[in-house]
Structure formats: C-alpha cells, structure tokens
C-alpha positions in Angstrom: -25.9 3.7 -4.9 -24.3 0.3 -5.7 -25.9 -2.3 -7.5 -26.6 -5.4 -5.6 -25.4 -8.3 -6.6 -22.3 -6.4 -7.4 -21.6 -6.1 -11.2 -18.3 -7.1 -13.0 -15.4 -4.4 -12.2 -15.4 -3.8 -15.9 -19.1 -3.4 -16.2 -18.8 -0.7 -12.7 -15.7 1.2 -14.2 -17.5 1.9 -17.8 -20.4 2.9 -15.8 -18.3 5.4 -14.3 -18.9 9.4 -14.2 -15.8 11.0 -14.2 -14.9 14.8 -13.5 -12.8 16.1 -15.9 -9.3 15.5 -14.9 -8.7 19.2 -14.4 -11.1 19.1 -11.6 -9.4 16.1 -9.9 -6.3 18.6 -10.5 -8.4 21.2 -8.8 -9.2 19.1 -5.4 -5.8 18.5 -5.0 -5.0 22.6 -5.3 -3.5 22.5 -8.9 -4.1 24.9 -11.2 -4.3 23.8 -15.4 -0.8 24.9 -16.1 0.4 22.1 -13.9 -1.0 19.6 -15.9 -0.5 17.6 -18.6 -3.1 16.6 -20.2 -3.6 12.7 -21.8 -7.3 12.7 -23.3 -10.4 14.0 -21.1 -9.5 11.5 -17.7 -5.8 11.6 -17.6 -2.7 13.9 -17.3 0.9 13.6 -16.1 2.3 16.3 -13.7 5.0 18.5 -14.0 7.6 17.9 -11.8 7.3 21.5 -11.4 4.7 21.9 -9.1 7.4 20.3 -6.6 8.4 23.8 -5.7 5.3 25.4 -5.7 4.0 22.8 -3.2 7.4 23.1 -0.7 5.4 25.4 1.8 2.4 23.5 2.6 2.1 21.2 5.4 2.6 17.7 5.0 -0.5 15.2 4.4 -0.5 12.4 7.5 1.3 9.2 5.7 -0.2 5.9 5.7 1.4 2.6 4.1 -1.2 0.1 2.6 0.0 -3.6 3.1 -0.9 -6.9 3.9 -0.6 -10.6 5.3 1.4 -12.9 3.0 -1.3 -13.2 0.4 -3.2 -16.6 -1.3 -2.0 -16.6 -5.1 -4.8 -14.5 -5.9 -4.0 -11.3 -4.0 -5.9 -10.0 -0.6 -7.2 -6.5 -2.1 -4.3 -4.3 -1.0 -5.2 -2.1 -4.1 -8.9 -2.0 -3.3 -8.0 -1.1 0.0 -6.1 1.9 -1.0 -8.9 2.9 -3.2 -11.6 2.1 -0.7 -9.8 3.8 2.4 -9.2 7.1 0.4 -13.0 7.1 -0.7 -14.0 6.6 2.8 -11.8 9.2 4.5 -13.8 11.7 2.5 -17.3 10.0 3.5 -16.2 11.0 7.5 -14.7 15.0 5.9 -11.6 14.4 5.4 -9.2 14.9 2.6 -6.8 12.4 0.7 -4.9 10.7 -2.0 -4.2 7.6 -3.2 -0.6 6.4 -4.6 -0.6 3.2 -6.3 1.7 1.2 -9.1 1.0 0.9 -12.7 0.0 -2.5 -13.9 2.3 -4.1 -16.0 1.0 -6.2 -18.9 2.3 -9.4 -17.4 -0.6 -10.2 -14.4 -2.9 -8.0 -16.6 -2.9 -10.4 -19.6 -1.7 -13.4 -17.0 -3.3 -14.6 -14.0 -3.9 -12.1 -11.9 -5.6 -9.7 -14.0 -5.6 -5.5 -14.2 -4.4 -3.4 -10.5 -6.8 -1.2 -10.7 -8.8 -2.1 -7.5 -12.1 -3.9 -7.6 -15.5 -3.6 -7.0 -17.5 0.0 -5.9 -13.6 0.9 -5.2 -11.6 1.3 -8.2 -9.5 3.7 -10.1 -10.7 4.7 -13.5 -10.9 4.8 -16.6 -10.1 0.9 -16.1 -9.0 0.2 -19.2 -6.4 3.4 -19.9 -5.2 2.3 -15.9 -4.7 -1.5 -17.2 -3.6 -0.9 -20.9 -0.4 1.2 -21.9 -1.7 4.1 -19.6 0.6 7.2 -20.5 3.4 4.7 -21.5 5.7 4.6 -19.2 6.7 1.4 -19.2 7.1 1.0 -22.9 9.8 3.9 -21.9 11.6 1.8 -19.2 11.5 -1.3 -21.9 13.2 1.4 -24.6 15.5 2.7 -21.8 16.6 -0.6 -20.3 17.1 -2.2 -24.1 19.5 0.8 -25.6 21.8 0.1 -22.9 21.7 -3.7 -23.6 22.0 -2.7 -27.5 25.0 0.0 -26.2 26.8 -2.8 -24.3 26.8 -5.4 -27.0 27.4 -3.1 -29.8 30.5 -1.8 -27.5 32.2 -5.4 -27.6 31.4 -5.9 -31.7 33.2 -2.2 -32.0 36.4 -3.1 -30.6 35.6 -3.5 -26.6 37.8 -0.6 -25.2 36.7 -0.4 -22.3 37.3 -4.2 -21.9 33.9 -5.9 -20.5 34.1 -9.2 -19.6 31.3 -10.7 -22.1 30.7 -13.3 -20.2 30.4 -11.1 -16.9 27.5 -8.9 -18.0 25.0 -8.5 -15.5 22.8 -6.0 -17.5 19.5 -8.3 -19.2 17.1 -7.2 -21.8 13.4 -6.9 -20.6 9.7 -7.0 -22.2 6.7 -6.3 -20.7 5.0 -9.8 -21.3 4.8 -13.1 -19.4 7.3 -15.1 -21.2 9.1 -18.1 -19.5 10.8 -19.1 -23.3 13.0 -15.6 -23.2 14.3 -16.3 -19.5 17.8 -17.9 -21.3 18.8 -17.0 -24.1 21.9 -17.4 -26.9 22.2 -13.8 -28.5 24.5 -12.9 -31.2 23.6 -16.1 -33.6 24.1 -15.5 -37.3 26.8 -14.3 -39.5 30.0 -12.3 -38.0 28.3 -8.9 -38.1 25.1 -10.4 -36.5 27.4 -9.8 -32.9 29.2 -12.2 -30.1 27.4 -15.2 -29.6 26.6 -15.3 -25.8 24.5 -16.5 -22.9 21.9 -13.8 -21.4 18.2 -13.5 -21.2 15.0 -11.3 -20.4 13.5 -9.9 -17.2 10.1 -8.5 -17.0 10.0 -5.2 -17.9 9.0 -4.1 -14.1 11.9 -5.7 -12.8 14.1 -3.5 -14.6 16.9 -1.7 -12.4 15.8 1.3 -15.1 12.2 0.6 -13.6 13.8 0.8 -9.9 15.2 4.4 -10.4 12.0 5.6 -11.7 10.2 4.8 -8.7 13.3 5.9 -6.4 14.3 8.9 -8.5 13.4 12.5 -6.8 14.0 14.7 -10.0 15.2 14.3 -13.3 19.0 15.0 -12.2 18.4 12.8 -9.8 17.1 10.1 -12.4 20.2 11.1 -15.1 22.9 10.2 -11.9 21.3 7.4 -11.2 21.9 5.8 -15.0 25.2 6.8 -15.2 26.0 4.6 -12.4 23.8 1.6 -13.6 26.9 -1.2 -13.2 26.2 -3.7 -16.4 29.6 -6.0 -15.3 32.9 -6.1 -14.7 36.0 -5.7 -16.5 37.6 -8.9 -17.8 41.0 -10.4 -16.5 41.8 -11.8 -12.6 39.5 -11.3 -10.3 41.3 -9.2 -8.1 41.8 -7.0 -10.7 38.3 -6.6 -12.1 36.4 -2.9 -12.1 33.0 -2.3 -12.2 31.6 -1.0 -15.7 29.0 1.8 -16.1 26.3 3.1 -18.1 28.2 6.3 -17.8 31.5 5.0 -19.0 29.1 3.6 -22.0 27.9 6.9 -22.9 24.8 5.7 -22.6 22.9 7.5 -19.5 22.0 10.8 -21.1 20.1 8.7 -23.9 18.4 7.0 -21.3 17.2 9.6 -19.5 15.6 11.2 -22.5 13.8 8.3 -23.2 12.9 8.8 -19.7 11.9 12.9 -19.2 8.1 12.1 -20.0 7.8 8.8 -17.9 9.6 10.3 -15.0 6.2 12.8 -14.6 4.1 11.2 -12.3 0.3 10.2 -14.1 -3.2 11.7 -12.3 -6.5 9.6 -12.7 -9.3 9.5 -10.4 -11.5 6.9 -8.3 -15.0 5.5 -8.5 -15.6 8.2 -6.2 -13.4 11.2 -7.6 -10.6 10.8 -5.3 -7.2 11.9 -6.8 -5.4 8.7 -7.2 -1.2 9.3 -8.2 -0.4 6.2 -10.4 3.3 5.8 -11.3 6.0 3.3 -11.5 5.5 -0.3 -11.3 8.2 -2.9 -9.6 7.0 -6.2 -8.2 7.7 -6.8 -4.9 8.4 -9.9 -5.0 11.5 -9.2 -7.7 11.8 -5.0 -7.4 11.2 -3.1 -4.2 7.5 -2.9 -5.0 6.6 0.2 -4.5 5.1 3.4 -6.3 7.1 6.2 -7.0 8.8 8.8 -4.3 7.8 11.6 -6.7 4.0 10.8 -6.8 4.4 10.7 -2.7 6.2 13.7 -2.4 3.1 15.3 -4.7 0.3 13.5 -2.6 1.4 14.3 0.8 1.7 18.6 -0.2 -2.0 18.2 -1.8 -4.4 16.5 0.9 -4.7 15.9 4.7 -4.1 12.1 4.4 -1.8 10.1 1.6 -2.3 6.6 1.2 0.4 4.5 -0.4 0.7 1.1 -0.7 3.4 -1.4 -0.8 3.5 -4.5 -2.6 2.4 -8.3 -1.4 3.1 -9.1 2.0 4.1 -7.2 4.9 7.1 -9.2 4.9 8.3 -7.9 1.0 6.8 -4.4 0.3 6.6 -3.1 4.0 9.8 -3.8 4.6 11.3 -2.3 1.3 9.0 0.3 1.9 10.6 1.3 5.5 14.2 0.4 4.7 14.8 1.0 0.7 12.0 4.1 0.0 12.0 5.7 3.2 15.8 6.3 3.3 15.6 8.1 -0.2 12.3 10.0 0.1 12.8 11.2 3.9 9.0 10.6 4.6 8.0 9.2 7.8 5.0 7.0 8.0 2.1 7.6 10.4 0.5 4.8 10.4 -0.1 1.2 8.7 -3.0 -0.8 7.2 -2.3 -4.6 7.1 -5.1 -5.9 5.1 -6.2 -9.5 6.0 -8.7 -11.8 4.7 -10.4 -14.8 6.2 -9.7 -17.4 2.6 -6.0 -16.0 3.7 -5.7 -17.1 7.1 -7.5 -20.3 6.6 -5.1 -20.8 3.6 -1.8 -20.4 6.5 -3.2 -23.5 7.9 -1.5 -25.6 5.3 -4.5 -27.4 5.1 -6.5 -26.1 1.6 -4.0 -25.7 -1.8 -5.7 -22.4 -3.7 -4.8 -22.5 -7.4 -5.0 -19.5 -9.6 -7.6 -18.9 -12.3 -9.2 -22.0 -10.3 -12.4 -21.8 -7.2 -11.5 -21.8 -4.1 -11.1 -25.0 -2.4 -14.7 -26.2 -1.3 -13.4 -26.8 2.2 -12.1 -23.4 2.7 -15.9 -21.8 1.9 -17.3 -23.8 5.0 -17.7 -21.9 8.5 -14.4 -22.4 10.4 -13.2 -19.8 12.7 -11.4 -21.6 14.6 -8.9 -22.7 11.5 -9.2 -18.8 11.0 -7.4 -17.9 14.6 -4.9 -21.1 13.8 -3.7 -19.5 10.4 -3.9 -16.2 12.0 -0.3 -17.0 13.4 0.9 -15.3 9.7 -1.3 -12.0 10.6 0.2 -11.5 14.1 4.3 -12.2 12.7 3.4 -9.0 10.2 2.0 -6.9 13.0 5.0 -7.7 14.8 7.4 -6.8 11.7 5.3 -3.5 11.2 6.2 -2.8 14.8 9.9 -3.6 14.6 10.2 -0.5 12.6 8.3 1.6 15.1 5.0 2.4 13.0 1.1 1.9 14.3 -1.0 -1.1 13.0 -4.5 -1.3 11.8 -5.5 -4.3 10.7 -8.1 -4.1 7.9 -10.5 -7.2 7.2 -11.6 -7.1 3.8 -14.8 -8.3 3.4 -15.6 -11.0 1.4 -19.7 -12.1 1.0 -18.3 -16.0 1.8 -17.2 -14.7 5.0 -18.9 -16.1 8.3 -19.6 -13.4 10.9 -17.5 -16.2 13.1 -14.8 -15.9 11.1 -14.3 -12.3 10.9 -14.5 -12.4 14.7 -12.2 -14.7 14.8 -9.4 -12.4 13.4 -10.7 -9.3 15.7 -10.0 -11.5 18.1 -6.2 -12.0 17.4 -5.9 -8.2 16.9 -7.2 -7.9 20.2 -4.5 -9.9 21.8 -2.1 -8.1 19.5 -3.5 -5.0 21.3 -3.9 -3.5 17.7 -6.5 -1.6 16.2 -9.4 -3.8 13.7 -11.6 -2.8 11.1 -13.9 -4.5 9.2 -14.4 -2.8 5.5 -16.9 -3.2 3.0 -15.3 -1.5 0.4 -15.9 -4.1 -2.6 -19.2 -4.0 -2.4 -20.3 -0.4 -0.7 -17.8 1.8 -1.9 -16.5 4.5 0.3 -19.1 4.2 2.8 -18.1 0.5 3.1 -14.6 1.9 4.9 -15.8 4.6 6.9 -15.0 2.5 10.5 -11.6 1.5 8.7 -11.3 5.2 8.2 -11.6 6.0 11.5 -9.3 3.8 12.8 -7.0 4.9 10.6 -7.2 8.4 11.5 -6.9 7.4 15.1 -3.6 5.4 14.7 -1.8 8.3 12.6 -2.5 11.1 15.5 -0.2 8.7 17.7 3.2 9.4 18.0 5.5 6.9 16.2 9.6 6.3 17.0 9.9 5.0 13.0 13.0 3.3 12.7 15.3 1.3 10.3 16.2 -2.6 10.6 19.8 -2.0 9.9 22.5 0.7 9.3 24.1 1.1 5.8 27.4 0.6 7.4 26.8 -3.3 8.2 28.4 -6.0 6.1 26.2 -7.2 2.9 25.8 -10.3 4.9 24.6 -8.9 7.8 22.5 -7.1 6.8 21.0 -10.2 5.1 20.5 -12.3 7.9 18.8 -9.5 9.6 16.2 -9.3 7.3 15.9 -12.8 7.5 15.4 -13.3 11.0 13.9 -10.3 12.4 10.9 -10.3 9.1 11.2 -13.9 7.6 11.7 -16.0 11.6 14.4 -17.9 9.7 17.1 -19.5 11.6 19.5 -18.2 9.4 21.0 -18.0 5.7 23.3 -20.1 3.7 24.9 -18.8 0.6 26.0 -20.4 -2.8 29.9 -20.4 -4.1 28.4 -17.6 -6.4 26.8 -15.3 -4.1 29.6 -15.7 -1.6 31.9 -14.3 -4.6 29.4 -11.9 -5.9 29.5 -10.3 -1.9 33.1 -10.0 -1.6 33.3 -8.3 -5.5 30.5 -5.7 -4.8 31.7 -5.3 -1.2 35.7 -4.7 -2.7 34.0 -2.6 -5.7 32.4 -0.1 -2.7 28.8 -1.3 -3.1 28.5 -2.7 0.5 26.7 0.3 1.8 23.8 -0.3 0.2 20.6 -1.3 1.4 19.5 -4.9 0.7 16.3 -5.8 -1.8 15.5 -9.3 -1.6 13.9 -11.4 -4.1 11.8 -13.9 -2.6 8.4 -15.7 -3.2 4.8 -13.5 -2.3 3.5 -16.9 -0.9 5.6 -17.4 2.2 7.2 -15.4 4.9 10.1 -17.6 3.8 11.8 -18.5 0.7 9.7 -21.5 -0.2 6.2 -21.2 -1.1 4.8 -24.0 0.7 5.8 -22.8 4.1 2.4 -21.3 5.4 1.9 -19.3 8.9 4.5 -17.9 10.7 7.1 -21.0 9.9 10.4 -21.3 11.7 13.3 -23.6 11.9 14.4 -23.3 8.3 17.5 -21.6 6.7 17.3 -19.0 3.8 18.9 -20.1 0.7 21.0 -17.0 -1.5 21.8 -18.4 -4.5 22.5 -15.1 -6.6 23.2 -11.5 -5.6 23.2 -9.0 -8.0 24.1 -5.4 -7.4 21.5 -2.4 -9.0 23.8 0.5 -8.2 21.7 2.7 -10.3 18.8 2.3 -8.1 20.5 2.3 -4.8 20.4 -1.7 -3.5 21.8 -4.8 -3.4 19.3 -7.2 -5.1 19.6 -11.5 -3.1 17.8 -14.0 -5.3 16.6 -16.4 -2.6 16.0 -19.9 -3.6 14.7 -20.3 -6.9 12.9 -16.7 -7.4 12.3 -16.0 -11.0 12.5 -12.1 -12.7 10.4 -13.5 -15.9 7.3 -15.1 -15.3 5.1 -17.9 -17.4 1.8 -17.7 -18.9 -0.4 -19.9 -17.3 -2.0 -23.0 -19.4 -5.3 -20.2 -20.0 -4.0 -16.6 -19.6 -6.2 -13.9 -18.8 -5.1 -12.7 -22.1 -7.5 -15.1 -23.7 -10.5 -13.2 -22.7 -9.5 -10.0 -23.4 -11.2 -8.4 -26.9 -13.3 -5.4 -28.3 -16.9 -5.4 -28.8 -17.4 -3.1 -32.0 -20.9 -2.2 -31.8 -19.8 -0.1 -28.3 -16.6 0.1 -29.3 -15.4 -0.6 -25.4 -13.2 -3.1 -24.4 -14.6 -6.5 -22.9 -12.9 -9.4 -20.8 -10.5 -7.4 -18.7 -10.4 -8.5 -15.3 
C-alpha cells in the first residue's frame, strides 16, 4: 500500500521490488533469447523479435500529452506510468513507451523523467544516469562526423565544403550555455581551420532524431548517409548539398550506433513493461520516443501508451505529422494531461519560477481563474481534434488542489463535449488511475478519421504557416533575410518535401514565452531554418529558441552524491 504522506520519488523507487527483467520480458510474450541482458533490472531487445511479433494483432494506441506546461512540467511521464499501472488494476494489458532522460534537466532544473510518486519507472537511478548508454553513443556518433568534416578541410577539402557554410555542430550531453559559440581550430597550423561553430545538446542531435525515427538498422545506416553537414562553396546558385555519405563517414556511425539502436526494457513501480528509448526535446527535436520501441509495444499488450513531449501544441503535433508518417501507426485515442497550478498559471496573472515555490497566490482556492486560464486546455483539445483523434482530458491531481478547482476544469471538458478524468496516480499508484483508465479505454473503441495537417507536396512555407495557425492561433509568420534564403536553397536542393519540425518555446502556444492562454493576434517570427535530411524534416528556429541550454544559478546537479554506508545514490530528483 502507499505510504501516506508520500515519501521522496527516490526514497519509493529504492524501496522498489522488482521482478527480474526476464519476467517483465515474459508479460510481454518474450522468451530469454530475445533479450539482452544489462544487470538483474534491465535489457535491450533485439530488433529481432520484430519478425517474430509480425502476426499478432496490434495493441490499441494511445498518445500521452498535455496543455502547454508551467516551467516545471504537468506529469505527462507520471501519467504514462500511472495510466499503464491502472489499465491492469481494471484487467487489462499494456505498455508504456517513454524517452530517456538526458543529463541536462537531470542534473539541471527539471530533474530525472522517470515519473514520480507511487508511479514511476525503476530502477530510478539506472533510468536517470547513463541507462544502457545510448546517448553517450549519439554524442560519439554525432562528434566523428564533426571530427570527419573538419579533418576533411585540413586534408585537402576535395570535395570543396564551404567552411564557413557547415551546418553540422558538435553536441554534449550537459547544460552548458558557454559551448553555444564557439572558435574551433585555435593553435598552431596542424591544430585545424580556425572557425565559427558551436555545441547543441546531445538530444538535439539530428543523429539523436534518426534514432528515434529509424525502423531498422538499414534504415538507421541510410539515414546517416544522407545527414547534409553544408554546402559546397562558390555562387549560390551553384552550391550542392554535402553528405555524411560523400564523407565516408555513415557506416562508422552506424556502428557506433548498432547497440543504441536496440530498444531498452525496464519495468514500473507496479511491474508494467515500460519501453524506454531515444530522447529528443520537443521543444528543439520532434520529442518523441522511438518508432522501434512502438512498433515492439503495440505486438506485446492490448493497450500501448506513448507519450509525446511538452505541450499538445509541440510533441502532439510532431507526433501526428513527423512519427506517424514514418511508423504507419494510427492513434486510437489521446490523454491531454492538465493541471489546476497550469491553468491558473494561463491567466497571466502568477510568474512560476523553477527550482522556486509556487506563487502563494496561485495555492489559494480559485476556480474561477481555473475556467479563465482553461482557454489553453480547450485550444489543445481542439488541435488534438484537427488531426481527427479522441480526447481525454486527464487532471492530475495535485494534494493543493481545491475540489472547486478540479470541477472547474470538468466543467470546460464538458462544454468541449470531451471525456474527463480525475487521477490520483502520484500518490495511489495504479489504483489512483483506474476512472482515467476507463475513459481511456472508452475513447480508443471509437472510431477515429486520423489525419495529417498538411501534405508533403506543399511549399516549406506553407506548410509553416499552417502549423502556425491551425496549432499555434497565430495570425501568421514573418521570416528573416536568412531563413528566406535558407528556404529557397533546401527547396532548389530537393528538400522541400519534407515535413516541418519546429523549434519553439514549451511555455506558450506561441513563440514567446510570456504569451499565456490561447493568445492570438501575434505573428510568428522564423529566424533560422535548418534542414535534418538524415532524420526526415525541415527544422524552423522560431524567435529566439536555443538547442543548448544553461545551468541555472543552483543546478540540480548540486544535490546529487553517494551515501557510502548504503552505497545508493542520494539527491536525485
């Protein structure tokens, strides 16, 4: 039973009793030899198992998402966990498919991705630290084909890459605002060129991207070799795309890739059989876990729960129009996971900081400020409709809440004429979700009409806009000089066909993270477009997103440590 008051997530996950990960294997149908084991609780699995799967009946789908969130996240991940623990307290079967953490919120702000509470995927501290490495693999991966590039100019530059042109940026796995710009190439003559570049987070990666798009390791090698790092140099008319093929660099890559590219089996709180692989933000990355785990989960259970990063607005919509065109799955259904400190925070009326309480205003009864910010929740149940898919809107529980307030957002759903659940799952576990469950099992027997926002064959541009305001309710989009030449190069290079990732803030359904609600009347700013070829998208920077984040003045990281009388970890969050 849980404890009461509800212990640390740390202090639940170490209290943990774990099946072997063999019998999580089991539950899902597979046998020993189509694992791979890492220790006692974890274990990649072989692609393999793909074709011994083909026959069986597909799982219902359901995407796990949320309103625009307050800078310290609405529980989509605890969600996921919760909902596939309570499908099994009401006899059903499922899995979960979530992201692996990367290092940056984990030793940041935000803290470890592992879920929270009575509804968490263990062992926490494998799930938040290194897990099977597969990121340290994207990191190597990504930085042989910077080395490969810049040791191609030193050697001679055959293939004659613009140096100043290079797209391609090395990446680390840290928080680290100081390695956004950098000179490279300082020193003597054989230390390289000297030239301007700079770091992205390691999840932000376009090597990161075609892991979690990739549908086999073929797949995954074609998908390098088309990786475009630049252009040639001389008029612009005249300029060709360069690849990590023409590099010879692709087949390296992908060996540094063959192990990562498995997908990684742990387990919940409750034993559920929880798929964890790949890890793009949303906000930067199409923010989604990998095809490959979902194409795993939804042969091995009655029900598949994956969930999309941040808002409705970002990981939904990549989700439906990015993943869904390269996986061919269909969802059934969709949580939208709300919370009452969110909708009182789309007011515009509290400021929440991170790795600070909660405005003392905003923990006062106020349902009525509740329905007012609720404006937010109703523009994502519309954007989940555009593409034809079922709402349930979950409303995850919080002990501050006021039975006024949760009320308050039933209400809206009501007029929405979409399903509402209120779930517990923090602090009961699976039973805490069982009337979300339900719902949710209701909604995916519906029949859907999925769709996608646009067709491939539109203009960049249009393509664009429509994102912008169908999801976003902006008036429309202005471009910079750059982006407007960066368009016509990748639409003249044949890249135009491509579906659109854009790179936005979490905190608004618009660029600018101080528009709260549903805001209108503004104009989306592109002030960079870069092309991942690799991956499959065309990648907008919209207003001033960044792709490597800051440490805050006291990160996470701080608290982190080892107690070596127990020998367990202590501090992780």
């Amino acid at each position: 039973m849980p404890s009461q008051p509800v212990p640390s997530d740390l202090e639940i996950a170490q209290a943990a009793k774990l099946l072997p990960i063999e019998a999580i294997a089991e539950k899902m149908g597979l046998e020993r030899d189509d694992i791979e084991f890492y220790g006692r609780s974890m274990a990649k699995i072989r692609l393999e198992v793909l074709d011994k799967l083909k026959d069986r009946p597909n799982a219902k789908y359901i995407l796990i998402t949320a309103v625009t969130p307050t800078p310290l996240g609405e529980g989509k991940s605890t969600t996921t966990v919760g909902l596939g623990q309570g499908l099994h307290h009401i006899g059903k079967t499922a899995n979960i498919a979530i992201r692996q953490p990367s290092q940056g919120p984990t030793f940041g702000i935000k803290g470890g991705a592992a879920g929270g509470g009575y509804s968490q995927v263990v062992p926490m501290e494998q799930f938040n630290l290194h897990m099977t490495g597969d990121i340290h693999a994207v990191t190597a991966a990504n930085n042989l084909l910077a080395a490969m590039i810049d040791n191609h100019i030193y050697q001679g530059n055959s293939l004659n890459i613009d140096p100043y042109g290079i797209t391609w940026r090395r990446v680390l796995d840290v928080n680290d605002r100081d390695l956004r710009n950098i000179i490279s190439g300082l020193g003597e003559r054989g230390d390289g060129r000297p030239r301007a570049t700079g770091f992205d987070i390691s999840v932000a990666s376009e090597v990161m991207a075609i892991l979690a798009l990739a549908t086999s390791l073929k797949d995954m090698r074609e998908r390098f070799g088309r990786i475009t790092i630049g252009m040639t140099a001389g008029r612009r008319k005249d300029q060709k795309p360069v690849t990590a093929e023409q590099l010879q660099a692709a087949g390296a890559m992908t060996v540094l890739m063959k192990e990562a590219i498995k997908p990684n089996l742990f387990q919940t709180l409750e034993n559920t059989p929880a798929l964890v692989h790949a890890g793009p933000f949303a906000n930067i990355a199409h923010g989604n876990s990998s095809i490959l785990a979902d194409l795993i989960g939804i042969k091995t259970s009655q029900y598949l729960l994956t969930e999309a990063g941040f808002g409705a607005a970002i990981g939904a919509e990549k989700f439906f129009n990015i993943k869904c065109r390269y996986s061919g799955l269909r969802p059934d259904a969709a949580v939208l996971v709300a919370t009452v400190r969110a909708m009182k925070l789309h007011t515009g009326k509290h400021r929440v900081v991170p790795g600070r309480p909660l405005p003392e205003a905003m923990l006062q009864e106020n349902p009525d400020e509740v329905y007012e910010g609720a404006a937010n929740l109703r523009k994502h149940i519309q954007n989940i409709r555009a593409h034809g898919v079922s709402p349930v809107v979950c409303v995850n529980h919080f002990s501050s809440d006021f039975d006024s307030e949760v009320d308050a957002i039933r209400r809206v759903a009501a007029e929405e004429n979409t399903r509402c659940a209120v779930s517990k799952h923090w602090a009961e576990g699976g039973a805490g979700a069982v009337e979300l469950a339900k719902a949710v099992v209701e909604a995916a027997e519906e029949p859907t009409d999925f769709n996608f926002l646009y067709e491939l064959d539109q203009p960049i541009k249009a393509k664009i806009e429509k994102i912008a305001t169908t999801i976003y309710g902006a008036d429309g989009v202005s471009y910079a000089a750059e982006a407007e030449r960066q368009i016509r190069q990748y639409e003249s290079a044949g890249f135009g066909k491509l579906p659109i990732c854009m790179a936005k803030t979490h905190l608004s359904l618009s660029h600018d993270p101080d528009l709260k609600g549903a805001p209108t009347g503004f104009t989306v700013p592109i002030r960079e477009v870069r092309a991942s070829v690799g991956a499959g998208f065309i990648y907008p920077l919209l207003g001033q997103m960044r792709t490597m984040p800051g440490l805050s003045s006291h990160p996470a990281a701080e608290k982190v440590d080892m107690d070596f009388e127990t020998g367990q970890v202590v501090g992780l969050s």
